[in-house]
VEXPAKE-720429 format. One line per 2 residues: number of its first residue (from 0); their letters; for each residue x, y, z of N, C-alpha, C. Coordinates in nm, 2 decimals, m for minus. Example, Ala and Ser with C-alpha at 12.3 -4.5 7.8 and 13.67 -1.06 7.14 Angstrom:
REM residues 2
0 = AS = 1.32 m0.57 0.78 1.23 m0.45 0.78 1.32 m0.33 0.78 | 1.28 m0.22 0.71 1.37 m0.11 0.71 1.29 0.00 0.79;
This chain:
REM residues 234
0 = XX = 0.44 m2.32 1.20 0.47 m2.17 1.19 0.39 m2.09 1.28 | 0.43 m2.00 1.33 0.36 m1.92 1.45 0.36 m1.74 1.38;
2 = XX = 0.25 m1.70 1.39 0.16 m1.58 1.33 0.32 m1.51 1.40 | 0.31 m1.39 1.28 0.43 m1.28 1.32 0.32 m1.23 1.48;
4 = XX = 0.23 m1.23 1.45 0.14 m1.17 1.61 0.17 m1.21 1.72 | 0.18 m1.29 1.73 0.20 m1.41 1.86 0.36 m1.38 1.88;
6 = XX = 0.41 m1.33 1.81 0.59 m1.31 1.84 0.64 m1.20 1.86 | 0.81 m1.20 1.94 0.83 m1.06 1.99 0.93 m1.02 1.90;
8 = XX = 0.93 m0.93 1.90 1.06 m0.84 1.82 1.21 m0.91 1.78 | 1.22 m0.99 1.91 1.37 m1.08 1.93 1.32 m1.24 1.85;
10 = XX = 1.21 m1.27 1.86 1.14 m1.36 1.73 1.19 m1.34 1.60 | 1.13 m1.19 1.57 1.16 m1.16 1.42 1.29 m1.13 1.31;
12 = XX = 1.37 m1.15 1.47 1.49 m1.10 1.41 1.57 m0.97 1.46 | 1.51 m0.90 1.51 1.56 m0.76 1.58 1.46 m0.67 1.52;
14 = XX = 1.51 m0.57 1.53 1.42 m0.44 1.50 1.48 m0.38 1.33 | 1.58 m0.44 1.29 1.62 m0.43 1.14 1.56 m0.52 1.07;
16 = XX = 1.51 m0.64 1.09 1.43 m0.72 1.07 1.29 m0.66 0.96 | 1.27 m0.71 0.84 1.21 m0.69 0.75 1.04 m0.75 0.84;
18 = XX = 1.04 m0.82 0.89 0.90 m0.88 0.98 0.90 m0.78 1.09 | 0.97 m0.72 1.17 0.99 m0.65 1.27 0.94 m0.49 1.20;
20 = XX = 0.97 m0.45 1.09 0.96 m0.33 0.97 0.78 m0.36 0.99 | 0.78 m0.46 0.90 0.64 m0.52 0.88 0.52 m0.50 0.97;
22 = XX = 0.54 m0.57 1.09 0.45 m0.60 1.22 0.43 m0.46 1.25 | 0.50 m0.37 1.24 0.54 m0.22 1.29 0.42 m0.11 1.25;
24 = XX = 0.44 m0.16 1.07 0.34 m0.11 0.96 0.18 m0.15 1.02 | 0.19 m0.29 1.04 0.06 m0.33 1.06 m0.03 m0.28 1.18;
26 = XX = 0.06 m0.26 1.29 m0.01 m0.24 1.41 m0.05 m0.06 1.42 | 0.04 0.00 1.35 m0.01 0.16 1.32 m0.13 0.17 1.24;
28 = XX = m0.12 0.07 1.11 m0.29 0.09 1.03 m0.38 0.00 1.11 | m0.35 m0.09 1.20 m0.51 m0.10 1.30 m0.53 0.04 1.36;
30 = XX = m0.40 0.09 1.41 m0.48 0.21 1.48 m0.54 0.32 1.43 | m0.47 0.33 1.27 m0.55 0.41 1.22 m0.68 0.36 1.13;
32 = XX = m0.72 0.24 1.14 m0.89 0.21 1.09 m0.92 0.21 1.21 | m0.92 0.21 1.35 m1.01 0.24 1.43 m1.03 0.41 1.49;
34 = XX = m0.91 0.47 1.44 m0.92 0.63 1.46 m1.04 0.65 1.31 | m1.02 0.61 1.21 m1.08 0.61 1.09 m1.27 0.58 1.15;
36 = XX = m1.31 0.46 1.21 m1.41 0.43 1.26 m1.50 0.50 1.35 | m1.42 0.56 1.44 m1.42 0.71 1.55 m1.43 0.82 1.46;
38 = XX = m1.37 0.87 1.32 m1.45 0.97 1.28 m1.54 1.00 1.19 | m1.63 1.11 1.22 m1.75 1.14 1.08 m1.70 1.12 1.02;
40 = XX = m1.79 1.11 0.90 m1.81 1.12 0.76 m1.70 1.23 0.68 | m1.77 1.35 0.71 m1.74 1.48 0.67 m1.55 1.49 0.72;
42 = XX = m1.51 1.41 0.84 m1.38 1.48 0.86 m1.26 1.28 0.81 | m1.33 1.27 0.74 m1.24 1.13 0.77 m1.16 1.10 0.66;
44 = XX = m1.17 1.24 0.51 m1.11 1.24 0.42 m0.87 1.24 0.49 | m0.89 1.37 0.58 m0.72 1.31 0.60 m0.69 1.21 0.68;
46 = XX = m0.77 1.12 0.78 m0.71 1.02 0.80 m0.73 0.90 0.69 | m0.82 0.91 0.59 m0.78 0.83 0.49 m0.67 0.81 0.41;
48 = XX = m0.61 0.94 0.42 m0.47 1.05 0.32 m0.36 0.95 0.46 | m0.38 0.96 0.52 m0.28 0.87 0.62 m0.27 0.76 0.60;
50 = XX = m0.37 0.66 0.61 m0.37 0.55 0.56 m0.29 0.50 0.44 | m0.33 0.57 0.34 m0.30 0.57 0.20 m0.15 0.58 0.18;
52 = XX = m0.12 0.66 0.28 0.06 0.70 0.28 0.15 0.61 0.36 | 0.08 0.55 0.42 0.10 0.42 0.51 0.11 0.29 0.42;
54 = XX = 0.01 0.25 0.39 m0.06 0.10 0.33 0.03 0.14 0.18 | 0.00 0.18 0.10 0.04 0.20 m0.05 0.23 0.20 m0.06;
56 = XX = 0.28 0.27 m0.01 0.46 0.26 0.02 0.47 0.12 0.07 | 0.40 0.09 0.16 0.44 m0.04 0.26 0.36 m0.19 0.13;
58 = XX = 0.28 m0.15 0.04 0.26 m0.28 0.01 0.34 m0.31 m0.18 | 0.39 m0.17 m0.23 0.42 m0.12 m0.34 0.61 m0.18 m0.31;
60 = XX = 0.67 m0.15 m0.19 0.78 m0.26 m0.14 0.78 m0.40 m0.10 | 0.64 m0.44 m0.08 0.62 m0.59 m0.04 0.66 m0.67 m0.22;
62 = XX = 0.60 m0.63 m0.28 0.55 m0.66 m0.42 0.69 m0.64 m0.48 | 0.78 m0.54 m0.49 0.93 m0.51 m0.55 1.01 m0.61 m0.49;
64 = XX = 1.02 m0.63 m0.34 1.12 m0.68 m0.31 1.09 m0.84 m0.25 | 1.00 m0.86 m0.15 0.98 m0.98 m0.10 0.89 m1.12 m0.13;
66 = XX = 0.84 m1.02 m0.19 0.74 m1.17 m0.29 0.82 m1.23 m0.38 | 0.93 m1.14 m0.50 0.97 m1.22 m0.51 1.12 m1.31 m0.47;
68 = XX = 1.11 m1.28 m0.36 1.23 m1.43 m0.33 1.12 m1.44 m0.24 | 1.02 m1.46 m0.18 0.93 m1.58 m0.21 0.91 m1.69 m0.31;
70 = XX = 0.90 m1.66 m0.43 0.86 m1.67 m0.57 1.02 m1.77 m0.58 | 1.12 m1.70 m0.51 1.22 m1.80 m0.57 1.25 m1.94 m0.46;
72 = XX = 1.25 m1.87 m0.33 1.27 m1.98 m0.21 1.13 m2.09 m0.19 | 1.02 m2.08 m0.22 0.93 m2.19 m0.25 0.85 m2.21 m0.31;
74 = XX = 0.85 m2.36 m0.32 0.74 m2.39 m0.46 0.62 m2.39 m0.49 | 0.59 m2.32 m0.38 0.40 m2.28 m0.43 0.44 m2.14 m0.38;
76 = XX = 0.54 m2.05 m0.41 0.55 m1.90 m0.38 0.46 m1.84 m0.45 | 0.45 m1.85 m0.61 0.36 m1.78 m0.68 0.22 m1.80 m0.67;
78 = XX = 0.21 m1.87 m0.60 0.09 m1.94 m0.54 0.02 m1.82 m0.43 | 0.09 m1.82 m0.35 0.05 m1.71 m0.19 0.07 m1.62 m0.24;
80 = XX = 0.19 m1.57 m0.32 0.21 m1.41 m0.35 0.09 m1.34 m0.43 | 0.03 m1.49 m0.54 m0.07 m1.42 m0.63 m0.15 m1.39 m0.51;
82 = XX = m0.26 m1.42 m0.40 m0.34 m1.39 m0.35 m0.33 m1.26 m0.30 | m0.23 m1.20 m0.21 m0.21 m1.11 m0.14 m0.19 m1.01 m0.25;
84 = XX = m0.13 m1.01 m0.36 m0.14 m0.91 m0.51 m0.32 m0.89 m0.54 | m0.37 m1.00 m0.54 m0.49 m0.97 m0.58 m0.59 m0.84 m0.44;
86 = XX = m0.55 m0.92 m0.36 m0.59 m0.83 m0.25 m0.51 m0.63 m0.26 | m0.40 m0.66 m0.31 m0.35 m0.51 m0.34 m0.42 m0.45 m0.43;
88 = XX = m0.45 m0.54 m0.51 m0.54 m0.47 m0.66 m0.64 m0.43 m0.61 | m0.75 m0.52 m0.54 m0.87 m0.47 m0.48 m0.89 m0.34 m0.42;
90 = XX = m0.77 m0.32 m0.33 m0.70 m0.18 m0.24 m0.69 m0.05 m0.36 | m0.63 m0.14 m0.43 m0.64 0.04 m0.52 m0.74 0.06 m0.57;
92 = XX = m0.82 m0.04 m0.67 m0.96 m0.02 m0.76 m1.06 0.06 m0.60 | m1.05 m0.02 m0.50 m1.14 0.06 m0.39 m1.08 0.21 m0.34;
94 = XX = m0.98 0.19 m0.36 m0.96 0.38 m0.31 m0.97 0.43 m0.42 | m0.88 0.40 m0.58 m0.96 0.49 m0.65 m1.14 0.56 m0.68;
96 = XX = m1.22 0.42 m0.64 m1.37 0.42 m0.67 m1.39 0.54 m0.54 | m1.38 0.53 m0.40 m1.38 0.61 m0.33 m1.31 0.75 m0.35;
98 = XX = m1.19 0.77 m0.41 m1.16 0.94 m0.43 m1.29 1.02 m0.54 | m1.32 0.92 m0.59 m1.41 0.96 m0.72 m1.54 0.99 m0.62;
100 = XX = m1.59 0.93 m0.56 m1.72 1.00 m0.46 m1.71 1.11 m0.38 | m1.81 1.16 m0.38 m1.86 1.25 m0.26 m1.92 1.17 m0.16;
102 = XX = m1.86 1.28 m0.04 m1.90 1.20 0.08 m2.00 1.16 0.13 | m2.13 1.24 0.00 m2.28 1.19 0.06 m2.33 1.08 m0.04;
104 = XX = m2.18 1.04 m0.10 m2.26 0.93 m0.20 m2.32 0.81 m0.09 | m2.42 0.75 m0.21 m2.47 0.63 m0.09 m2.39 0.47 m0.12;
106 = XX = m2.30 0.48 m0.20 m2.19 0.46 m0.23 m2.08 0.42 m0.13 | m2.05 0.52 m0.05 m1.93 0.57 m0.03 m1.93 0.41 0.11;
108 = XX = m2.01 0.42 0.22 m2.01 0.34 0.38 m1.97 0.18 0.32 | m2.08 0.17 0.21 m2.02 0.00 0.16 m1.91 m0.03 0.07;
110 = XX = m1.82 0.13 0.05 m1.67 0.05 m0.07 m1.59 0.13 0.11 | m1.59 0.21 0.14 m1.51 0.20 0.28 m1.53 0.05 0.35;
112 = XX = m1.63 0.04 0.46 m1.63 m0.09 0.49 m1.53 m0.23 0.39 | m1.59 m0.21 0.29 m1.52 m0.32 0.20 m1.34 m0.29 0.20;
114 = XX = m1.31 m0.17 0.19 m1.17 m0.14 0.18 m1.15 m0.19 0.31 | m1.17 m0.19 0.44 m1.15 m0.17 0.57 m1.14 m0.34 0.57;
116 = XX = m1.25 m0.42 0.54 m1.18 m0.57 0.51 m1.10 m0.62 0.47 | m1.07 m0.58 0.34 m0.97 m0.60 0.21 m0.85 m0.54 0.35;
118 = XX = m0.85 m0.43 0.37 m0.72 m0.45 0.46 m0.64 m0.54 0.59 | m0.78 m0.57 0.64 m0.72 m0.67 0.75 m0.75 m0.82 0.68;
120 = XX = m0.82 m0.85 0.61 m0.78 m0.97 0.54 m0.64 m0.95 0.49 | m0.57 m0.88 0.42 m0.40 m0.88 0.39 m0.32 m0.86 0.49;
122 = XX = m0.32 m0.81 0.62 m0.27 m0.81 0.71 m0.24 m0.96 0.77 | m0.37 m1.06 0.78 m0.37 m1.15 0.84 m0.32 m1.29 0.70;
124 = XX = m0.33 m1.27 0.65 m0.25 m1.38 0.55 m0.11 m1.30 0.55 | m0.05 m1.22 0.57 0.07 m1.21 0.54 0.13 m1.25 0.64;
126 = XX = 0.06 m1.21 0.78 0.06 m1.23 0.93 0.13 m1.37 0.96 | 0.04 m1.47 0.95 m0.03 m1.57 0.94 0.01 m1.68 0.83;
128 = XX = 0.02 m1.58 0.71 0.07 m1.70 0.58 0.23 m1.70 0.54 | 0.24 m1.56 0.47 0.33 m1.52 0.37 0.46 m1.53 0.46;
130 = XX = 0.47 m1.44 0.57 0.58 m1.38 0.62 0.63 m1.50 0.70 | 0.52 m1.57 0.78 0.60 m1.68 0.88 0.67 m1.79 0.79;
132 = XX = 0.60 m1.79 0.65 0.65 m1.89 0.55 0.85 m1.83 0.51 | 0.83 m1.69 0.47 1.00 m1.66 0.46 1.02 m1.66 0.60;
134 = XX = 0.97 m1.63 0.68 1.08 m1.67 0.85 1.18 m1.79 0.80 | 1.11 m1.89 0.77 1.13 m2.02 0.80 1.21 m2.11 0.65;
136 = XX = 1.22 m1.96 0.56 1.30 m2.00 0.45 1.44 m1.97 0.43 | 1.44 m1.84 0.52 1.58 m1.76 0.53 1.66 m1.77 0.61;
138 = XX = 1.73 m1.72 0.63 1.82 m1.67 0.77 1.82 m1.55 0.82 | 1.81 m1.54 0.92 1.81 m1.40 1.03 1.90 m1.31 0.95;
140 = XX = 1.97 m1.30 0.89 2.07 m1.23 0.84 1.97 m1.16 0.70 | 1.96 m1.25 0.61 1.88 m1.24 0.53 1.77 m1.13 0.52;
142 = XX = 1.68 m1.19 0.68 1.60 m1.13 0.67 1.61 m0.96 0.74 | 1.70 m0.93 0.78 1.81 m0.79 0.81 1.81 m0.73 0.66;
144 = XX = 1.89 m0.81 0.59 1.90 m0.75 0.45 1.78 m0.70 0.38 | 1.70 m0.82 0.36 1.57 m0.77 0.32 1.52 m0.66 0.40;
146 = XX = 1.52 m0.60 0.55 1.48 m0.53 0.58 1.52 m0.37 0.58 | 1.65 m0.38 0.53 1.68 m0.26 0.50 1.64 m0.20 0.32;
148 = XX = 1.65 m0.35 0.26 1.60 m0.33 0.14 1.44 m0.30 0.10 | 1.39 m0.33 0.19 1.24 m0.33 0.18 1.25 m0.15 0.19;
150 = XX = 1.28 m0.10 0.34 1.27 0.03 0.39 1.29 0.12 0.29 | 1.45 0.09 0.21 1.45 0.18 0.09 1.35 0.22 m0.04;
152 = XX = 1.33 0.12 m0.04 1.20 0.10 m0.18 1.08 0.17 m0.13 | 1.06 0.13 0.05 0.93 0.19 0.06 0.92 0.34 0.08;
154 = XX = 1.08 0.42 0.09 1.07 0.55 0.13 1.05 0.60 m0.03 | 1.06 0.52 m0.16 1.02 0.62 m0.26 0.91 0.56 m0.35;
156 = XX = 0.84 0.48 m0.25 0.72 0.45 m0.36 0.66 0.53 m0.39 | 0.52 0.50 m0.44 0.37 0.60 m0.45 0.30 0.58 m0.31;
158 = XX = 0.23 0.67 m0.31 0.15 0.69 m0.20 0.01 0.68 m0.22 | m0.01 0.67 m0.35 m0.17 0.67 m0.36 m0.18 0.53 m0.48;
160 = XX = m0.31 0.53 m0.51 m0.39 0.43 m0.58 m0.37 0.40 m0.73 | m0.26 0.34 m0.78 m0.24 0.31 m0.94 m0.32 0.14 m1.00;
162 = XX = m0.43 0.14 m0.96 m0.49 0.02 m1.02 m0.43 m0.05 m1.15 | m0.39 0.03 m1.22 m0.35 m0.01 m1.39 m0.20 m0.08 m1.39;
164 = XX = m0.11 m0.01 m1.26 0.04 m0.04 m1.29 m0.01 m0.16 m1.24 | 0.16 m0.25 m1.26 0.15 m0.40 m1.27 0.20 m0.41 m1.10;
166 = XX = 0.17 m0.51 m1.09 0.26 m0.56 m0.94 0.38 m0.63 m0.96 | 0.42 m0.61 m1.06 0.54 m0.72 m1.05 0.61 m0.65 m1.12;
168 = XX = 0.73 m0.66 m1.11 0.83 m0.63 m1.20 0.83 m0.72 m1.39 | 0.86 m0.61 m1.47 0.97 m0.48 m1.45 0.83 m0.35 m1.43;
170 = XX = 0.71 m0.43 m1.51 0.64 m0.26 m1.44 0.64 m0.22 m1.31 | 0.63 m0.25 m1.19 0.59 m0.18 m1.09 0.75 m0.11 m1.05;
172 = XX = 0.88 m0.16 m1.09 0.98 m0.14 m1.08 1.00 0.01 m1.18 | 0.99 0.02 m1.30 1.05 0.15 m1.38 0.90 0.24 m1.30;
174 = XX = 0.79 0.21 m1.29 0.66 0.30 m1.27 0.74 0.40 m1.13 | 0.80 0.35 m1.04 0.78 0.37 m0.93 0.85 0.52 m0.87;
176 = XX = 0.96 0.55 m0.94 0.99 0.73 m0.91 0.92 0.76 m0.97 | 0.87 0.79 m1.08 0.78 0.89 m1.15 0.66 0.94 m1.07;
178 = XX = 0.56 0.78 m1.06 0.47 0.79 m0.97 0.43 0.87 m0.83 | 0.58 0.80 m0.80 0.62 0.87 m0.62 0.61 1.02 m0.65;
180 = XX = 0.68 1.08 m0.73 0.70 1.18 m0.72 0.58 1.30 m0.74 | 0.47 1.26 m0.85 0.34 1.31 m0.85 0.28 1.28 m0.71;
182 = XX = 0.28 1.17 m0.68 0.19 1.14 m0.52 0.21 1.22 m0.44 | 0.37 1.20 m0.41 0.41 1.33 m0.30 0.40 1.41 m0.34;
184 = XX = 0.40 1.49 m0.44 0.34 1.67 m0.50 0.21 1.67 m0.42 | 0.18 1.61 m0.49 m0.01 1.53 m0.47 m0.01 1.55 m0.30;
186 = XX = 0.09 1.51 m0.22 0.02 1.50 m0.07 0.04 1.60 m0.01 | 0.19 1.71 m0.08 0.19 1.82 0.00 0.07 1.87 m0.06;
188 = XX = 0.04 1.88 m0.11 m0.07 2.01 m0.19 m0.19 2.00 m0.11 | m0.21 1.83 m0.08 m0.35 1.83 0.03 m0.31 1.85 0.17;
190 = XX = m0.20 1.83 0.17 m0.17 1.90 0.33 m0.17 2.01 0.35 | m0.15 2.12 0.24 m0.14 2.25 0.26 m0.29 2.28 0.25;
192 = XX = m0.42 2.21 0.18 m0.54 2.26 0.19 m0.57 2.22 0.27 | m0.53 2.12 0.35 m0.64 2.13 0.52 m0.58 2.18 0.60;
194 = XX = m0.46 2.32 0.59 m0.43 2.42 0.71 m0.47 2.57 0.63 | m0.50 2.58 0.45 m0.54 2.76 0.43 m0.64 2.78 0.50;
196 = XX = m0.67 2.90 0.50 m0.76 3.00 0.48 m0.86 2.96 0.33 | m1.02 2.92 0.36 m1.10 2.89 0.26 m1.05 2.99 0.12;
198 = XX = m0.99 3.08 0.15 m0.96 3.20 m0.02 m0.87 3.10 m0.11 | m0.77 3.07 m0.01 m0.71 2.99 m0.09 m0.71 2.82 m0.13;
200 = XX = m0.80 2.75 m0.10 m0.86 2.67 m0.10 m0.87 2.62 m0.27 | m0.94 2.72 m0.33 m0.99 2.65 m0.46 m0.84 2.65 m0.56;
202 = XX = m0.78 2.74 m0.60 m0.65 2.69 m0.63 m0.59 2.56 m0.61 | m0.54 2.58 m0.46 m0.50 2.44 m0.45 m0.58 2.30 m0.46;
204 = XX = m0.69 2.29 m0.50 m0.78 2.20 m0.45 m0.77 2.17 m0.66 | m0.78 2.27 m0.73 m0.73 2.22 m0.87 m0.60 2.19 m0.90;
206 = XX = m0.52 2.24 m0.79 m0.36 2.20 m0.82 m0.38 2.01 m0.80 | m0.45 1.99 m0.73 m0.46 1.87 m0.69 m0.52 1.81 m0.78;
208 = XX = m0.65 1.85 m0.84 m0.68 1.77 m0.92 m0.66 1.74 m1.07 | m0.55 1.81 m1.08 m0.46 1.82 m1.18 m0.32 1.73 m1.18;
210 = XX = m0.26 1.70 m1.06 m0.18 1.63 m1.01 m0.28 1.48 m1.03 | m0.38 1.46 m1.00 m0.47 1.30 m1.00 m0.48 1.30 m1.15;
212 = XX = m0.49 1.36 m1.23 m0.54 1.32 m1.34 m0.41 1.27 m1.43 | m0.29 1.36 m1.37 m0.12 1.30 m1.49 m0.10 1.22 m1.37;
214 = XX = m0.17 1.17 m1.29 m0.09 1.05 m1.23 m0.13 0.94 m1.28 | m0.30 0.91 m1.30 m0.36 0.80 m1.40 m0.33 0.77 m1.53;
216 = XX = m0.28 0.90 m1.58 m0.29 0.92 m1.72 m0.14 0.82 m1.73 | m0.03 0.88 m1.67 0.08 0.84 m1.59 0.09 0.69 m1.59;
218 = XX = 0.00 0.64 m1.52 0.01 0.49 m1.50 m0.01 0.39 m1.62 | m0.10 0.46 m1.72 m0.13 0.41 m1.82 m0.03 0.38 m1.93;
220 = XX = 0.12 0.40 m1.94 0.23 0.39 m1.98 0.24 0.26 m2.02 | 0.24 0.21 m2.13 0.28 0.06 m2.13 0.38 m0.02 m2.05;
222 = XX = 0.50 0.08 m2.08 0.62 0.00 m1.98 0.54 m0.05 m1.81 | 0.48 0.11 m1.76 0.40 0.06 m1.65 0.33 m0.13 m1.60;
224 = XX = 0.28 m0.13 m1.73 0.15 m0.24 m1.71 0.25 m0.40 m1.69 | 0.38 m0.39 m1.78 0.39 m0.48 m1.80 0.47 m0.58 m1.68;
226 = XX = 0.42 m0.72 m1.67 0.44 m0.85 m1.59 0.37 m0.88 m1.52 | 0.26 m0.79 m1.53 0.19 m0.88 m1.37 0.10 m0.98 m1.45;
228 = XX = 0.05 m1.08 m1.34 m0.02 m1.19 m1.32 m0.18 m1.14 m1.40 | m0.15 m1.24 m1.53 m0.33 m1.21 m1.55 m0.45 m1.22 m1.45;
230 = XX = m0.42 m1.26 m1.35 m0.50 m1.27 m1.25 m0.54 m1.13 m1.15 | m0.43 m1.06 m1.15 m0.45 m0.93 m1.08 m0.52 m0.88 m1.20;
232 = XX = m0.49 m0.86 m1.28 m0.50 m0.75 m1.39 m0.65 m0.70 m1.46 | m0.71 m0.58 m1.44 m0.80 m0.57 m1.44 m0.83 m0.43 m1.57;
């Protein structure tokens, strides 16, 4: 099997291509952890809000739709799929522990760093493991299908960090409008506070943190929790 890296777009299938979707996602979040690396401290809260809106949609569709016909097309699927889940789990518990700091915690350089591994460690097993493994399970057609199916799922995920929901279906499946829908509230509200005028600032800045708090509370839903792997589950 040959790394989706090493391959061109006409490899993957075309540009409808669910690996072609994929490789797409991945090569934008290197650029944005090294735009991330390039900035202070003090200014690197919205390219984190980028990331977040990137990585979280793109791995909240990995988990709905392609792991499992992994899970069904091979016999150690549940095998690879559990690792790259655990690595999603890691991803949220680290961005939630990080929204919770301030940016002079001493805290904050060693769970960033760590998030910033946890991310390209799942990049490169999916690279590398997961995805060249369905190349070689499906058919080009297939993998078309999946790629339009993936895109739909990922235009209404969540955008931010639900540690508690499940990764697997049926929770991550019923969780997933509700969630989306606080998130995105949630992201215009921070978009609109990094262009006011400081007056208006503190309103929005509790609109917001009023929106994080029915989102957790939110996730905590039993239907939410339920199917994932005792292994993710924290």
């Amino acid at each position: 099997m040959t790394s989706l890296a090493a391959q061109t777009e006409q490899d993957l299938g075309g540009p409808l291509s669910v690996l072609t979707r994929q490789k797409r996602d991945h090569v934008e979040l290197d650029r944005l952890l090294h735009e991330l690396a390039a900035t202070s401290v003090s200014r690197q809260d919205p390219v984190l809000r980028r990331i977040y809106r990137l990585v979280f949609p793109h791995a909240f569709a990995e988990e709905a739709v392609l792991w499992p016909v992994l899970r069904r097309v091979l016999p150690d699927g549940n095998e690879i799929t559990l690792q790259v889940e655990r690595e999603h789990q890691e991803v949220n518990e680290l961005v939630t522990a990080l929204e919770s700091m301030a940016s002079e915690s001493t805290d904050r350089s060693a769970t960033l760093s760590r998030l910033v591994e946890v991310l390209r460690e799942d990049v490169r097993d999916e690279e590398d493991v997961l995805l060249p493994r369905l190349q070689a399970a499906v058919s080009r057609q297939r993998l078309i299908g999946l790629g339009l199916a993936w895109e739909l799922v990922r235009r209404v995920s969540p955008t931010r960090a639900h540690p508690i929901v499940a990764r697997r279906p049926p929770g991550n499946a019923l969780s997933a409008i509700p969630l989306a829908a606080i998130d995105r509230a949630r992201d215009r509200v921070d978009q609109v506070i990094q262009r006011q005028p400081r007056r208006a600032v503190p309103r929005l800045e509790s609109a917001s943190r009023m929106l994080t708090r029915l989102s957790h509370r939110a996730e905590r839903f039993p239907p939410f929790t339920r199917g994932e792997d005792p292994a993710t589950h924290r």
